[in-house]
C-alpha positions in Angstrom: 86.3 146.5 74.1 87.3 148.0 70.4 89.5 146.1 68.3 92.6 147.7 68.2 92.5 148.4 64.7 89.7 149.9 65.0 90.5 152.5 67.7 92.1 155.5 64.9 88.9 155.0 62.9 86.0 155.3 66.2 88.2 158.1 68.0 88.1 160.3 64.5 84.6 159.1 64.4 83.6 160.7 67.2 85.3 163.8 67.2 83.6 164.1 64.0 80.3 163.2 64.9 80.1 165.4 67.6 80.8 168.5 65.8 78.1 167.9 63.8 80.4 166.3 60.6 79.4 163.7 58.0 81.6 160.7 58.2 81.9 157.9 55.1 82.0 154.6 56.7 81.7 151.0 56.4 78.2 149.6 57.1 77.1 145.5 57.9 75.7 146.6 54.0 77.1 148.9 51.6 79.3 152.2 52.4 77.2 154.5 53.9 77.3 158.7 54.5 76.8 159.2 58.4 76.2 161.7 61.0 74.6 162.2 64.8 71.1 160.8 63.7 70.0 163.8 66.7 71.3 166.5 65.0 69.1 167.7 62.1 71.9 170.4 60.8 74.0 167.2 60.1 71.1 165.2 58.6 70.9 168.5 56.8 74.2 168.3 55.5 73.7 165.0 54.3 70.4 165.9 52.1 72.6 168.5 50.5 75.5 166.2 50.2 73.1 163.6 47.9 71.3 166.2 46.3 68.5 164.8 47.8 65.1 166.2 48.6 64.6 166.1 52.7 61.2 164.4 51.9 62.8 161.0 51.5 63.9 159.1 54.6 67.3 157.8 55.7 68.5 155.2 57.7 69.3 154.9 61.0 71.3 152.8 62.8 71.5 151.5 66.4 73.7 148.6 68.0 70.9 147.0 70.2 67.4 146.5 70.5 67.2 148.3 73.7 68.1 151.6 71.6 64.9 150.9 69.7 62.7 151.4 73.0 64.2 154.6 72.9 63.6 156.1 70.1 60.5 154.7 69.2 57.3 154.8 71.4 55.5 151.7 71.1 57.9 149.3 69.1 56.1 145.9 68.2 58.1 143.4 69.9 57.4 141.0 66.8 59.5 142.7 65.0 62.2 141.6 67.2 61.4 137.8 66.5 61.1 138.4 63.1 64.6 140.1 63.0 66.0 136.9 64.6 64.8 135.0 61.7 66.0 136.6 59.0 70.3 136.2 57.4 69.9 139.4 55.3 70.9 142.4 57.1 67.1 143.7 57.6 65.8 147.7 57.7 62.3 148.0 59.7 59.8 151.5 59.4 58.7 151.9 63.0 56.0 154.5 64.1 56.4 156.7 66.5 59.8 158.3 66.5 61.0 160.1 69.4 64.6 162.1 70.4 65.7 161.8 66.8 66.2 164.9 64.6 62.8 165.9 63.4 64.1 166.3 59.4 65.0 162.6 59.7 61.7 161.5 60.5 58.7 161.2 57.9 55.4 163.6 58.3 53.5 159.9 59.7 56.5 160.5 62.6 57.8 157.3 61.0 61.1 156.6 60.8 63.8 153.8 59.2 66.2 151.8 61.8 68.4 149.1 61.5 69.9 147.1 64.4 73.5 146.1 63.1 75.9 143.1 63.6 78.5 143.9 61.8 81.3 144.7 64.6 83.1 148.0 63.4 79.5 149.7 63.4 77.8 148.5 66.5 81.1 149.9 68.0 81.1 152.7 67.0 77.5 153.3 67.7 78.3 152.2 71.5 81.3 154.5 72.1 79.1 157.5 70.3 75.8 156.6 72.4 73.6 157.9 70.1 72.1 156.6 66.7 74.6 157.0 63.7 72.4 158.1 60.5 73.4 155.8 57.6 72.2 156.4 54.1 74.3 154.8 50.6 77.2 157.0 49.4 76.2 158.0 46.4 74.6 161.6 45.2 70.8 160.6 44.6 69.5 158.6 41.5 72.7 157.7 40.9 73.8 153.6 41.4 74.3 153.0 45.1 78.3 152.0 45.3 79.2 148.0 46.3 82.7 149.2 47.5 84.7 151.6 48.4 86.4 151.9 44.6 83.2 152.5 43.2 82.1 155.6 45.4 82.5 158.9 43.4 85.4 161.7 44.3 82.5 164.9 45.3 81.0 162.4 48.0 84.6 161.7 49.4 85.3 165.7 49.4 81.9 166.0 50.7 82.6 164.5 54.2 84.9 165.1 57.4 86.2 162.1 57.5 86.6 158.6 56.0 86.9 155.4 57.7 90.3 153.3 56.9 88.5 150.3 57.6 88.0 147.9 55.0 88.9 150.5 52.2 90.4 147.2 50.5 87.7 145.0 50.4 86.4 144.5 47.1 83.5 142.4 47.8 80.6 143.4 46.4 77.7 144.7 49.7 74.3 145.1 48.7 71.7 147.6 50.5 69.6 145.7 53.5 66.4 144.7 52.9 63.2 147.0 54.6 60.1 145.9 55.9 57.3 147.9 57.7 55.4 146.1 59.9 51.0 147.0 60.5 49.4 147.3 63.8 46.6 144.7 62.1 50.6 142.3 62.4 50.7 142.3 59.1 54.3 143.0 57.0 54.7 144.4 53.6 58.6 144.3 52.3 59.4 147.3 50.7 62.6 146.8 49.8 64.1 142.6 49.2 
């Protein structure tokens, strides 16, 4: 069930989402730009949004871990243990991306998701049923924003919508860690 404040905000979401629109949004991190993480014309819109070349890789986000088995063909169920360890919200590089847009995924078919906890999010991602692409809302090489305050006026023009949600919290959200796990079951942290 959505929290009723939250209904305005996942409705809009939606509607936006499904025409192929970049929404600015809350994360269980920092603010991030998101779209339909299966339609590559928005993941498009979001490269040219950042000024960012398409050669480096976004986030995605999904609200269980059953929508990993989806979208990845041989997931290493470690991971999963690993994630339950772990306080920081935590980014894993999976091999073997399926049914995700093929511009959001790296040449090595690789591709960056995140399983969130944060409430607003997961909801939204379960009303949209599909992954929600999430990547920092800031035009690239510039500092990735901590709040809402701090994100610049062309990336607010530059989307369909923006979430009322927590507008007015001023704490300050850092970026989630990433990890990439090996098939030898080794990990190497890529980003703390």
């Amino acid at each position: 069930m959505t929290e009723p404040y939250f209904q305005p905000d996942i409705k809009q979401c939606i509607e936006t989402l499904v025409d192929g629109g970049l929404i600015l949004y809350p994360t269980d991190t920092v603010w991030g730009i998101g779209c339909d993480a299966t339609n590559s014309m928005a993941v498009k819109k979001i490269f040219d949004l950042k000024k960012r070349s398409d050669s480096k890789s976004l986030i995605v986000l999904v609200a269980e871990e059953r929508d990993i088995m989806r979208y990845i063909t041989r997931p290493d169920l470690h991971v999963f243990n690993y994630l339950q360890t772990v306080q920081k919200p935590t980014t894993v590089v999976y091999d073997g991306a399926v049914g995700l847009a093929d511009n959001l995924t790296q040449a090595d078919d690789s591709v960056a998701i995140r399983i969130v906890k944060e409430l607003f999010c997961k909801q939204l991602i379960k009303h949209f049923r599909k992954p929600i692409v999430s990547t920092s809302a800031n035009i690239s090489n510039e500092p990735t924003p901590q709040s809402f305050d701090e994100i610049s006026e062309e990336i607010k023009k530059g989307v369909d919508y923006i979430v009322n949600y927590r507008r007015e919290d001023k704490t300050k959200h850092l970026p989630s860690s990433i990890v990439k796990f090996h098939k030898d079951g080794t990990m190497t942290m890529l980003r703390s």
